[in-house]
Short mmCIF file of the C-alpha atoms (twelve columns), coordinates in Angstrom:
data_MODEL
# 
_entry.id   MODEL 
# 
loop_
_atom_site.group_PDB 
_atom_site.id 
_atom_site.type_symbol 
_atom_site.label_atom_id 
_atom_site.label_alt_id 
_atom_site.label_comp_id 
_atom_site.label_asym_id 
_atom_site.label_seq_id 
_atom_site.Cartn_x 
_atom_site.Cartn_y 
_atom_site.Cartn_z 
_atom_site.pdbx_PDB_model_num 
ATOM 1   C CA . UNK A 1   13.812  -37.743 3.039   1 
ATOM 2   C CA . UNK A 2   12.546  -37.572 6.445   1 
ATOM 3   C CA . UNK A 3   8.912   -35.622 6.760   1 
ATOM 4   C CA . UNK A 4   9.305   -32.288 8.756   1 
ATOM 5   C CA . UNK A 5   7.659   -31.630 12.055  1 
ATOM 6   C CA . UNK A 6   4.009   -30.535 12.303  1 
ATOM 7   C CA . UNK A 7   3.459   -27.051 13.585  1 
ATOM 8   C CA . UNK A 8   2.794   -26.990 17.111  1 
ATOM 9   C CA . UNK A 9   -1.006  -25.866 17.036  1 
ATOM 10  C CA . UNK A 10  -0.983  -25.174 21.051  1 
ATOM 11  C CA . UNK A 11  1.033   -21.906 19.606  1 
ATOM 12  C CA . UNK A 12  -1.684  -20.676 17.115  1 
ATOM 13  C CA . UNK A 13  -3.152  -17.454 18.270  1 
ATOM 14  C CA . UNK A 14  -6.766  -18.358 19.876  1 
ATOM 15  C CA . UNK A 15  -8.759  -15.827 18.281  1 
ATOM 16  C CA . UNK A 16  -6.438  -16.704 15.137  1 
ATOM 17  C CA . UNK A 17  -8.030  -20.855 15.973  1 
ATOM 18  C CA . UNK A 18  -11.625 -19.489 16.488  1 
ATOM 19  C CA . UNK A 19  -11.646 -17.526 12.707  1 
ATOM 20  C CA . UNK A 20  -9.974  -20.933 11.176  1 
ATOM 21  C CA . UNK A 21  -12.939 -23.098 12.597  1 
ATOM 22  C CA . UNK A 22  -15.357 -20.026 11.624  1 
ATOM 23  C CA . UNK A 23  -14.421 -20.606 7.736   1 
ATOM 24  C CA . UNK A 24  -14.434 -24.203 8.332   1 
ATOM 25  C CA . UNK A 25  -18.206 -24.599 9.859   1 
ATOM 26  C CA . UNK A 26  -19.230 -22.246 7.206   1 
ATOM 27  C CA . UNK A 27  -17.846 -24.171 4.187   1 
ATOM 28  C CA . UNK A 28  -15.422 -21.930 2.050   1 
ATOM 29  C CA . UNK A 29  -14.913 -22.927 -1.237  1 
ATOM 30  C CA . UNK A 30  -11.513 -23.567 -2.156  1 
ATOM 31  C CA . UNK A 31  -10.053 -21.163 -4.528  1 
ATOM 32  C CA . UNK A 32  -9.116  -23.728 -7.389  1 
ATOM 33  C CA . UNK A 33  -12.669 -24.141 -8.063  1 
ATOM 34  C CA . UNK A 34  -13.595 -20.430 -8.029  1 
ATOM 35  C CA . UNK A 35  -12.759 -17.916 -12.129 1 
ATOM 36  C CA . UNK A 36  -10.772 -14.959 -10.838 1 
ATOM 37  C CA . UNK A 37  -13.843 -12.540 -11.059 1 
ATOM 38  C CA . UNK A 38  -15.504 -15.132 -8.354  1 
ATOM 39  C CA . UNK A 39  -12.688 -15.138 -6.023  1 
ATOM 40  C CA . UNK A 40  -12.547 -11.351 -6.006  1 
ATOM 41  C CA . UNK A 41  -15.668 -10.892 -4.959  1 
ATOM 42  C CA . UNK A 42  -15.073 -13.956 -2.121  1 
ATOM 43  C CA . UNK A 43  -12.282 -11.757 -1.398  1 
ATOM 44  C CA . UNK A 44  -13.871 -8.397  -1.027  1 
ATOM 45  C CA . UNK A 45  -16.960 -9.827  0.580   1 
ATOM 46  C CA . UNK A 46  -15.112 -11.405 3.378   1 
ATOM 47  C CA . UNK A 47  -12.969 -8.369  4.359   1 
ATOM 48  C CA . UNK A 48  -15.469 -6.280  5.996   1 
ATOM 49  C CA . UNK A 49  -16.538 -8.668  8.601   1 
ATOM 50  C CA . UNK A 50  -13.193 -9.011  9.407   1 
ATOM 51  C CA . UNK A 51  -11.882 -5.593  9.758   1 
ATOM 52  C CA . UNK A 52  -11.507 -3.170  12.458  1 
ATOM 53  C CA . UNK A 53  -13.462 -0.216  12.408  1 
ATOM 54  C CA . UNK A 54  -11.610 2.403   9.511   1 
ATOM 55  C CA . UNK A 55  -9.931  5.323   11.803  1 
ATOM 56  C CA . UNK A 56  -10.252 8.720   10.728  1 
ATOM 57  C CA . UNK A 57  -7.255  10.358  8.909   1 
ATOM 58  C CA . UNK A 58  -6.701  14.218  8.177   1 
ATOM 59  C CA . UNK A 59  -7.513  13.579  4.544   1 
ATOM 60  C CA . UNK A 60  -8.463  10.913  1.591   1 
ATOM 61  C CA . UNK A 61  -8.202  11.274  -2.041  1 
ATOM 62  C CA . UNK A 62  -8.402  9.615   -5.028  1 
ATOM 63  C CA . UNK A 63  -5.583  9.693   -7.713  1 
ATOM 64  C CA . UNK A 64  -5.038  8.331   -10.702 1 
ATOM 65  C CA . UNK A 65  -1.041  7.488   -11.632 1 
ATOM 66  C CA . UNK A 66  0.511   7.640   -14.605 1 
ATOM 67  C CA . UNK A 67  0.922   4.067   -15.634 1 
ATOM 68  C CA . UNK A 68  2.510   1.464   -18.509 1 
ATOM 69  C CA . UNK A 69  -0.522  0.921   -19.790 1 
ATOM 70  C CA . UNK A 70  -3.494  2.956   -18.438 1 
ATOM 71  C CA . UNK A 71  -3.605  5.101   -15.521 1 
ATOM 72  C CA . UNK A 72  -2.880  3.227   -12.091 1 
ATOM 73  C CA . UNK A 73  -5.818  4.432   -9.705  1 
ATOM 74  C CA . UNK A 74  -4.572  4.912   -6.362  1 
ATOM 75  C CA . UNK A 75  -5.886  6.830   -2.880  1 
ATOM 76  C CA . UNK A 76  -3.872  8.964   -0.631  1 
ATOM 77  C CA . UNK A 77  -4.215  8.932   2.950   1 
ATOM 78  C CA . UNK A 78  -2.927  11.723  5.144   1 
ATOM 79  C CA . UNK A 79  -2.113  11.057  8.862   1 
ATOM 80  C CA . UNK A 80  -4.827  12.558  11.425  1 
ATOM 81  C CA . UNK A 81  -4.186  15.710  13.006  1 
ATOM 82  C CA . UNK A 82  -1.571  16.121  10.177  1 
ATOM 83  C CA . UNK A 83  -1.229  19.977  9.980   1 
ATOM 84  C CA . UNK A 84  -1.993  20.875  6.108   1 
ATOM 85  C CA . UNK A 85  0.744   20.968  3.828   1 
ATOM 86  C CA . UNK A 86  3.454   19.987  5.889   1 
ATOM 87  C CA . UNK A 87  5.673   17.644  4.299   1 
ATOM 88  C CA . UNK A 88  5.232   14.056  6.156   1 
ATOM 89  C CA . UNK A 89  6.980   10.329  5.420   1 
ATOM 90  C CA . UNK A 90  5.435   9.227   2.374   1 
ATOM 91  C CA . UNK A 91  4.543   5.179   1.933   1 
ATOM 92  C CA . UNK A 92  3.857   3.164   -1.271  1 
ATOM 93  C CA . UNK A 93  1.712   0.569   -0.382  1 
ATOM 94  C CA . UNK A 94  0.888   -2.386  -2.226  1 
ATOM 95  C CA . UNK A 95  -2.439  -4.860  -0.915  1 
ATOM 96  C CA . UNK A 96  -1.947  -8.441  -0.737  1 
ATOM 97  C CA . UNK A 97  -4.194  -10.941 -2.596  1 
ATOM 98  C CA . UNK A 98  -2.136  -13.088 -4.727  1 
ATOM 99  C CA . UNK A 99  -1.607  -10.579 -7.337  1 
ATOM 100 C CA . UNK A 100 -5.107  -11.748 -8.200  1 
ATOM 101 C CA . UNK A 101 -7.477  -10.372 -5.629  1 
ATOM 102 C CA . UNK A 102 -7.513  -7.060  -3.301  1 
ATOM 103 C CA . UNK A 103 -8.108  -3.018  -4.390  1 
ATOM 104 C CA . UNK A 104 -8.422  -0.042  -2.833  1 
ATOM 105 C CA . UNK A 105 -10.998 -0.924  -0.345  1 
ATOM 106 C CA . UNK A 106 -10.268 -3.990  1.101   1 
ATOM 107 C CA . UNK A 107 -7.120  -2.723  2.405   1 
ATOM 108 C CA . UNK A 108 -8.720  0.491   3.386   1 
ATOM 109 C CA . UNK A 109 -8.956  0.179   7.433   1 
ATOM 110 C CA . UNK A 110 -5.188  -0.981  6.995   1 
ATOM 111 C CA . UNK A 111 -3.943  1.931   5.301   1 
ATOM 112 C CA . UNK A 112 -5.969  4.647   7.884   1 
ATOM 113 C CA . UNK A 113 -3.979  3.005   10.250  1 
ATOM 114 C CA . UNK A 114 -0.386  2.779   8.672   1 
ATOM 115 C CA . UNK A 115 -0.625  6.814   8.205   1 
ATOM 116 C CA . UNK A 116 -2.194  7.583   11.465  1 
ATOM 117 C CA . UNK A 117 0.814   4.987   13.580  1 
ATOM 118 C CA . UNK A 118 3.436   6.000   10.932  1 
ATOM 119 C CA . UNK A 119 1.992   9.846   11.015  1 
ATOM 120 C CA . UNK A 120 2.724   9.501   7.466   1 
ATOM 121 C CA . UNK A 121 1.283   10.181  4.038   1 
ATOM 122 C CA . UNK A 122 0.244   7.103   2.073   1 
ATOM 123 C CA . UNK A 123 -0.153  6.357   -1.611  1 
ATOM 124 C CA . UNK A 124 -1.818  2.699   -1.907  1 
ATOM 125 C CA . UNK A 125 -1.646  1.349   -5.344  1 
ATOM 126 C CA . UNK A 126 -4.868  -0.117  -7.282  1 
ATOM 127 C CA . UNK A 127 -2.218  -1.964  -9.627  1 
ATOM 128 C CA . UNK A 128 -2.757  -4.496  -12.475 1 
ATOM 129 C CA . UNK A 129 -3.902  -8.443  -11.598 1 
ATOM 130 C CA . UNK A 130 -3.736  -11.233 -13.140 1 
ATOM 131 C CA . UNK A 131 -5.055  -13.192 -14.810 1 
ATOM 132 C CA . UNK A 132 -6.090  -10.727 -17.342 1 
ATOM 133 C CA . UNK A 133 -3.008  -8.806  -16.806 1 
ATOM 134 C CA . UNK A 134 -0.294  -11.276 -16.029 1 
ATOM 135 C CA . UNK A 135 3.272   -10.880 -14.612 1 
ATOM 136 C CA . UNK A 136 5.161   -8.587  -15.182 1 
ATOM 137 C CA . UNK A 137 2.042   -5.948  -15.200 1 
ATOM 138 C CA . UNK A 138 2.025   -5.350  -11.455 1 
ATOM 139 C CA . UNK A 139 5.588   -5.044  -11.132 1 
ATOM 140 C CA . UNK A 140 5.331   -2.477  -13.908 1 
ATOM 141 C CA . UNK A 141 2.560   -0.500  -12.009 1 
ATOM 142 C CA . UNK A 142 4.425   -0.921  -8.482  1 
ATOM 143 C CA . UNK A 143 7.603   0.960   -10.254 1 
ATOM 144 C CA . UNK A 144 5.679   3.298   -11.957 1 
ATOM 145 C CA . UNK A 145 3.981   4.303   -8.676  1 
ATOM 146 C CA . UNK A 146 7.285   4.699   -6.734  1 
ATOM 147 C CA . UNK A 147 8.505   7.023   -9.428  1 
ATOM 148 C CA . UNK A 148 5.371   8.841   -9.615  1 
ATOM 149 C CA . UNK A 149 4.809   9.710   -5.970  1 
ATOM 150 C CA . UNK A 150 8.872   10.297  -5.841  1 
ATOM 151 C CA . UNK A 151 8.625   13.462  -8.387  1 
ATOM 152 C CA . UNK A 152 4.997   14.443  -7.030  1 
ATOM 153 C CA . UNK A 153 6.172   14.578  -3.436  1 
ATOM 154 C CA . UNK A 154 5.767   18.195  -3.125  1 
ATOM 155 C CA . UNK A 155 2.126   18.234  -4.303  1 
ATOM 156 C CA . UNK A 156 1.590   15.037  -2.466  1 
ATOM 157 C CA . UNK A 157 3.282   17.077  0.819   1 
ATOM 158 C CA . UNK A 158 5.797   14.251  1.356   1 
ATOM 159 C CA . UNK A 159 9.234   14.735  2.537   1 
ATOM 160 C CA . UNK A 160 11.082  12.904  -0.689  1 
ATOM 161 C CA . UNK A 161 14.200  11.994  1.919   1 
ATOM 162 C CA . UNK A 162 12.149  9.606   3.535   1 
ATOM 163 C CA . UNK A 163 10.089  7.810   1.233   1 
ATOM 164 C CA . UNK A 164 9.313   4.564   2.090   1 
ATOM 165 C CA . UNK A 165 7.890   1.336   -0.248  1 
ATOM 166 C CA . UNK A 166 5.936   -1.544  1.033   1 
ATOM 167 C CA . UNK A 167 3.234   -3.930  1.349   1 
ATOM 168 C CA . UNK A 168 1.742   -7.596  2.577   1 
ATOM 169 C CA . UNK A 169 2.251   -10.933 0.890   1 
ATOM 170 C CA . UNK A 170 1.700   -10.014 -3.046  1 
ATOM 171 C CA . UNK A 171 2.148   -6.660  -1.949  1 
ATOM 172 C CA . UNK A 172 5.289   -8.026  -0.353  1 
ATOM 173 C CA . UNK A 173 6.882   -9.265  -3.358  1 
ATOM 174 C CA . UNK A 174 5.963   -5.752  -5.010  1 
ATOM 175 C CA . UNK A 175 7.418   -3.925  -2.147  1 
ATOM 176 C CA . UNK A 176 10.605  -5.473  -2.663  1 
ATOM 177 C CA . UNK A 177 11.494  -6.072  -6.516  1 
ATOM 178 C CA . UNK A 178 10.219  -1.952  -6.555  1 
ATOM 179 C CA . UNK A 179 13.417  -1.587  -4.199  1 
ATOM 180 C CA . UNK A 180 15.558  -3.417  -6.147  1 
ATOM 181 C CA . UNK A 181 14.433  -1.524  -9.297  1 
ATOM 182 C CA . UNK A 182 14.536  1.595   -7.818  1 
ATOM 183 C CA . UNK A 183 18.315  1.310   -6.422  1 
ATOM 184 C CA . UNK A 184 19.426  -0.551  -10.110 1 
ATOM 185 C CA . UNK A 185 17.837  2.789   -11.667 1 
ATOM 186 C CA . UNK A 186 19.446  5.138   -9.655  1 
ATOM 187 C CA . UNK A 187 17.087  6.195   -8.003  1 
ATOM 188 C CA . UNK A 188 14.217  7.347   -6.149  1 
ATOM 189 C CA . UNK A 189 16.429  7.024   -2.881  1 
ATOM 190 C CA . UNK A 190 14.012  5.049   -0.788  1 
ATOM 191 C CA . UNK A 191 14.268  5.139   3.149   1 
ATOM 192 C CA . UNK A 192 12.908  1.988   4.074   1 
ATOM 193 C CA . UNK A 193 10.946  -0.840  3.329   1 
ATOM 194 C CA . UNK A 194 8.106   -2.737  5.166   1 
ATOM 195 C CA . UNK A 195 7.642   -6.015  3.989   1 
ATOM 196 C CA . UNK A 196 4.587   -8.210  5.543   1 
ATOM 197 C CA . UNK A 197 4.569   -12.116 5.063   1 
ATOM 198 C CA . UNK A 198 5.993   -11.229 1.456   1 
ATOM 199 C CA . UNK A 199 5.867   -13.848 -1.114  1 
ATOM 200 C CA . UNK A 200 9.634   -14.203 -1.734  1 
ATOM 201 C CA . UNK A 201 10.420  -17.059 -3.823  1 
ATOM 202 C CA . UNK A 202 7.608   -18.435 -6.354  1 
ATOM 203 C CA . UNK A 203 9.373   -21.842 -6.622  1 
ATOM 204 C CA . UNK A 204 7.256   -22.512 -3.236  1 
ATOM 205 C CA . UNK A 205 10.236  -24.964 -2.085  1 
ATOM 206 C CA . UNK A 206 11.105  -23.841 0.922   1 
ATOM 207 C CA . UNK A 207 9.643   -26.112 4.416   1 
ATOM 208 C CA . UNK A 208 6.598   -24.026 5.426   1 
ATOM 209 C CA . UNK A 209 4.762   -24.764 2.271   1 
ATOM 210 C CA . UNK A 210 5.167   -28.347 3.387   1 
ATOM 211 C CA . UNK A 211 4.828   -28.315 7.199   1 
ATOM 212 C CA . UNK A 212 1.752   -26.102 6.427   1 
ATOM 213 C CA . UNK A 213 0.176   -26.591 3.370   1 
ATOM 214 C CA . UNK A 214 -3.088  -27.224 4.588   1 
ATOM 215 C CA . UNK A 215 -5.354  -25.954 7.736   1 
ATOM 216 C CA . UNK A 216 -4.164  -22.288 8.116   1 
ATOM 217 C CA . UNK A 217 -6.093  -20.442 6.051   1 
ATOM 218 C CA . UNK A 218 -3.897  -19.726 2.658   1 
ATOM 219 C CA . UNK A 219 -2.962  -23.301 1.463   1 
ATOM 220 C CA . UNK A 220 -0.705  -25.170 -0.614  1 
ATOM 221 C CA . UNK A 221 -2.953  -25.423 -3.244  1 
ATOM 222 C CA . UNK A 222 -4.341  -21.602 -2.714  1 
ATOM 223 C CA . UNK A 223 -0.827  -20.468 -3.355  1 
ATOM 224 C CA . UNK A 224 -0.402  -22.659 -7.012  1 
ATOM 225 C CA . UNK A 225 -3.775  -21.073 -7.984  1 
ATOM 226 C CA . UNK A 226 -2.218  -17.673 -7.189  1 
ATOM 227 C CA . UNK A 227 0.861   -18.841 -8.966  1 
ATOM 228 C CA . UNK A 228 -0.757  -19.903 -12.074 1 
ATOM 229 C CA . UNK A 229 -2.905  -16.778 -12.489 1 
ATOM 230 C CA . UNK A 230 0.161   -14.669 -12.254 1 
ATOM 231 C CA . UNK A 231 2.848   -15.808 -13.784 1 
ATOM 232 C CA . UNK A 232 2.989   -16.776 -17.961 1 
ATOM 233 C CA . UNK A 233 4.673   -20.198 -17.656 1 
ATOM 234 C CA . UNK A 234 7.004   -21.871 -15.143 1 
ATOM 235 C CA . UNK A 235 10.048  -20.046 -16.196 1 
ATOM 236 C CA . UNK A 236 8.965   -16.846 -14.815 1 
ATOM 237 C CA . UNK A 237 9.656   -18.363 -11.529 1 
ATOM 238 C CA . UNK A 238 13.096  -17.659 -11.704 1 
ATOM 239 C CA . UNK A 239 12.495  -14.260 -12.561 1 
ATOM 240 C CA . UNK A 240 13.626  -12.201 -9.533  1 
ATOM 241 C CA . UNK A 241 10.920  -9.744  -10.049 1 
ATOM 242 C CA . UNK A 242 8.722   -12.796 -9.608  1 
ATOM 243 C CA . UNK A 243 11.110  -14.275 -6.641  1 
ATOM 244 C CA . UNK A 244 13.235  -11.652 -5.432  1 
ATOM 245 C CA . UNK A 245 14.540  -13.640 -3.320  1 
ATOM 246 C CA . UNK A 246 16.682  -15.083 -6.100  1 
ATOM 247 C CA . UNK A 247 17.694  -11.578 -6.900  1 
ATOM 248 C CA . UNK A 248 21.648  -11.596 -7.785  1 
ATOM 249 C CA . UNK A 249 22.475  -8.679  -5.498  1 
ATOM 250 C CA . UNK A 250 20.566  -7.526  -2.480  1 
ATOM 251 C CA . UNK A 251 22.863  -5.370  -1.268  1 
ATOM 252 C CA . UNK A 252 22.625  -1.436  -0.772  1 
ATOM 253 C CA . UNK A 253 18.709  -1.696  -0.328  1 
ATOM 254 C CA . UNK A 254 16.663  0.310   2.460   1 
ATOM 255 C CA . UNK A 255 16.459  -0.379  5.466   1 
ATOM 256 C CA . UNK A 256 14.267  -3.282  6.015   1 
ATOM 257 C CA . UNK A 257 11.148  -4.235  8.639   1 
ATOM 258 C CA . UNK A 258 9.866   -7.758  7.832   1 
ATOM 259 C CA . UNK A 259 6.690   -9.160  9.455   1 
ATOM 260 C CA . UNK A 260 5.819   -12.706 9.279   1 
ATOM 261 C CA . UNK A 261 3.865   -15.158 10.667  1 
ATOM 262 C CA . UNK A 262 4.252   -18.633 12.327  1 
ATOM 263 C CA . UNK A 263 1.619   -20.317 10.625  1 
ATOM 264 C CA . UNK A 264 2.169   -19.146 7.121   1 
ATOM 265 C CA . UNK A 265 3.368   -21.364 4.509   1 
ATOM 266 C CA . UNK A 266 5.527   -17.964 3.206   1 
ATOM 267 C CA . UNK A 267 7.211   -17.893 6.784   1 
ATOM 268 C CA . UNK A 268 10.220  -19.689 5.818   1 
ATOM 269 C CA . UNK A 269 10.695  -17.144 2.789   1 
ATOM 270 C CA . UNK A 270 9.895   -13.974 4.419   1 
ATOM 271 C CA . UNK A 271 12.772  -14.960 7.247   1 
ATOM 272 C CA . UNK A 272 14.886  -16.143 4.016   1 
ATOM 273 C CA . UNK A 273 14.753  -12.962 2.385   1 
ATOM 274 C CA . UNK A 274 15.935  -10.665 5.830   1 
ATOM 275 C CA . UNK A 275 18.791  -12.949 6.439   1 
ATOM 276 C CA . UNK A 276 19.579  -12.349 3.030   1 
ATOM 277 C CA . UNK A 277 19.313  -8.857  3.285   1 
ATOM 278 C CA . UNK A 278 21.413  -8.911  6.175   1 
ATOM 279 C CA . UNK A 279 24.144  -11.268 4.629   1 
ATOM 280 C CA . UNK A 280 24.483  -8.223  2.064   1 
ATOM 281 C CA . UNK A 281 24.729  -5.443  5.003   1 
ATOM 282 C CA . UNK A 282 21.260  -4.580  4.800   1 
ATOM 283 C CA . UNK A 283 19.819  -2.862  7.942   1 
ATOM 284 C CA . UNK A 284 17.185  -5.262  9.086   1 
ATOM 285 C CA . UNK A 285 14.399  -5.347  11.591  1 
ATOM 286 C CA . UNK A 286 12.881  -8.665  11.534  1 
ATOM 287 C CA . UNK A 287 9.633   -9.864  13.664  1 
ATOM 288 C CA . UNK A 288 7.996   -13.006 13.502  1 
ATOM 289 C CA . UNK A 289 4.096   -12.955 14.777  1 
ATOM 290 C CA . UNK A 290 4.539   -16.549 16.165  1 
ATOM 291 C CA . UNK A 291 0.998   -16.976 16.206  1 
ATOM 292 C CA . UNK A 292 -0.582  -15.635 13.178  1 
ATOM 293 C CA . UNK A 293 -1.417  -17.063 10.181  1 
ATOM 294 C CA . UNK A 294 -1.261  -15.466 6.415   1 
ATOM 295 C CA . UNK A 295 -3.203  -12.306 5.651   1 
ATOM 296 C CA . UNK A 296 -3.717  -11.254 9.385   1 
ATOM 297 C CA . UNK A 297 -3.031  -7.463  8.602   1 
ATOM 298 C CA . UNK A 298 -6.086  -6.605  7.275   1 
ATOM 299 C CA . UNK A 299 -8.377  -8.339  10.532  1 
ATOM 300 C CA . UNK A 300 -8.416  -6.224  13.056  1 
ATOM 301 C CA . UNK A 301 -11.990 -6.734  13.932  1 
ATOM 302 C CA . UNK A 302 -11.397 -10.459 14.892  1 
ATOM 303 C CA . UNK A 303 -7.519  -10.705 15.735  1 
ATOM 304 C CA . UNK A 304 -6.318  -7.953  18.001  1 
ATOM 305 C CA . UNK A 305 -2.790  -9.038  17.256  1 
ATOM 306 C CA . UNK A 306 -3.473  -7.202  13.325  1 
ATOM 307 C CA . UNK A 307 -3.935  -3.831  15.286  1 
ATOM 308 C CA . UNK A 308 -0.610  -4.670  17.251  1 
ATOM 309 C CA . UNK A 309 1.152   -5.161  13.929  1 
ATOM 310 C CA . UNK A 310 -0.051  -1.854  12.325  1 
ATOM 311 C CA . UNK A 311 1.260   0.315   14.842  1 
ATOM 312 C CA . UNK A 312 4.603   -2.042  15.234  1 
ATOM 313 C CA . UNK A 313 4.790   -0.978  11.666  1 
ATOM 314 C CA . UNK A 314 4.157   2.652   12.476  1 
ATOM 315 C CA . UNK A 315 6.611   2.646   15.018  1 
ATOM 316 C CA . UNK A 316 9.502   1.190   12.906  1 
ATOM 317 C CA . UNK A 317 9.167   3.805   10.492  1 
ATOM 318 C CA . UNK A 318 8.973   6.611   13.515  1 
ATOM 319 C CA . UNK A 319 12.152  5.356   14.971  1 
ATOM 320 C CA . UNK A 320 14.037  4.850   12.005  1 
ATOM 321 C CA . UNK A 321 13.509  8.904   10.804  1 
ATOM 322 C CA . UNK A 322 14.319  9.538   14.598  1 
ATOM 323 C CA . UNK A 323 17.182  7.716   14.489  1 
ATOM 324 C CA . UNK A 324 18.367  9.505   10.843  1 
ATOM 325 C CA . UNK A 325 18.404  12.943  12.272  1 
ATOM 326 C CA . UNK A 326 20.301  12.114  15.420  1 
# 
């Protein structure tokens, strides 16, 4: 088999380049020799630096969901300037960190800013991780949630017509097996879904994880760790709430936005997964961030282009309840 092409690094993002040599001077230690507890708290200490300044939003409170096992904490954001009480777009949202890492507050600034773009109300999810809870436990929580903020959306002072799931890389892959789950139970009617660099396919066969397994920030290796944290043994990888991308039927799902990024080893899935969604007459919106590499979203403060995605994201959803009540 003939080796694939090497990425064309004259395309990578320069402030995207200048992060990537950033980590490298100062030495990051590679996640396979880090215990889960450790690389959460890599995780959470390196968001801050990295993040925009949080916006202000009409309103933020804490929840706690009703949950398989115990309650799912969770925080609601409410769209500045928002007048009080009226019902707004509600949005699931499920943080990225390899179903390992992540909470509430490292995906804090990014959720300010989905509600304020979206003028929406947002429920992010503080769901199970692995290792100590392994798959399925997040998919549990992430269908729980939808459910949840579904039958709450007049106390939550969201318009249940245009409810709307989704989430970046782990978050990703919750985003999407929730709206599978949710149209296979018959419900809640979701409008849309906004899927960032979602994990689609655990197998992690697809050319990206070759072409760039190493030098752009989350790594072949990175994504095994992940992998092996999560799931319970190797056959869960065909599991399409672990790979919904080898989901039987994707048809008569929400409307779809997918975000991914050229240097990601989960590009070549994320694009997978629209055409997919297309191929079973799936309304897509699909936009690759040539330049970017994984986990961009949440680093505002370094790579403008995050900021640029946040209110792409909020203008999606804007347009597409536009366009439903023309």
């Amino acid at each position: 088999m003939s080796a694939l092409p090497a990425p064309d690094s004259a395309k990578l993002d320069p402030q995207a380049r200048a992060l990537l040599d950033r980590l490298q001077r100062a030495g990051v230690q590679p996640l396979r020799g880090l215990s889960a507890p450790d690389a959460r708290r890599m995780y959470r200490e390196s968001r801050a630096p990295l993040a925009a300044s949080a916006p202000e939003v009409a309103e933020t409170r804490e929840l706690r969901i009703p949950g398989p096992a115990d309650a799912i904490p969770a925080r609601y954001y409410r769209a500045f300037g928002a007048e009080a009480g009226a019902p707004l777009p509600g949005f699931v949202y499920f943080h990225g960190g390899g179903w390992v890492c992540g909470d509430l507050d490292t995906h804090d600034v990014v959720c300010r800013g989905i509600a304020n773009h979206a003028r929406c109300a947002l429920v992010a999810v503080d769901y199970r991780l692995a290792p100590e809870h392994k798959f399925p436990a997040a998919v549990e929580d992430a269908v729980a949630a939808v459910q949840w903020v579904a039958k709450n959306a007049a106390s939550l002072a969201i318009d249940p017509e245009r409810l709307v799931v989704g989430g970046e890389s782990a978050g990703g892959n919750l985003a999407a097996v929730a709206a599978i789950a949710a149209r296979d139970a018959g419900g809640p009617a979701l409008a849309m879904q906004v899927l960032v660099y979602p994990a689609t396919d655990l197998g992690l066969v697809t050319g990206s994880h070759e072409r760039l397994a190493e030098g752009y920030l989350l790594t072949r290796d990175s994504m095994l760790w992940y992998r092996g944290h999560y799931l319970r043994d190797e056959r869960d990888v065909a599991d399409w709430r672990a790979s919904p991308l080898r989901a039987p039927d994707l048809s008569r799902l929400p409307h779809a936005y997918v975000i991914t990024a050229g240097f990601d080893p989960l590009l070549d899935e994320g694009k997978a997964y629209a055409e997919r969604l297309i191929d079973a007459g799936v309304r897509v919106t699909y936009e690759c961030f040539e330049g970017q590499i994984h986990a961009f979203l949440p680093m505002g403060g370094v790579i403008a282009a995050a900021n640029h995605a946040i209110y792409r994201i909020g203008q999606a959803m804007r347009s597409h309840f536009t366009r439903r009540t023309m």
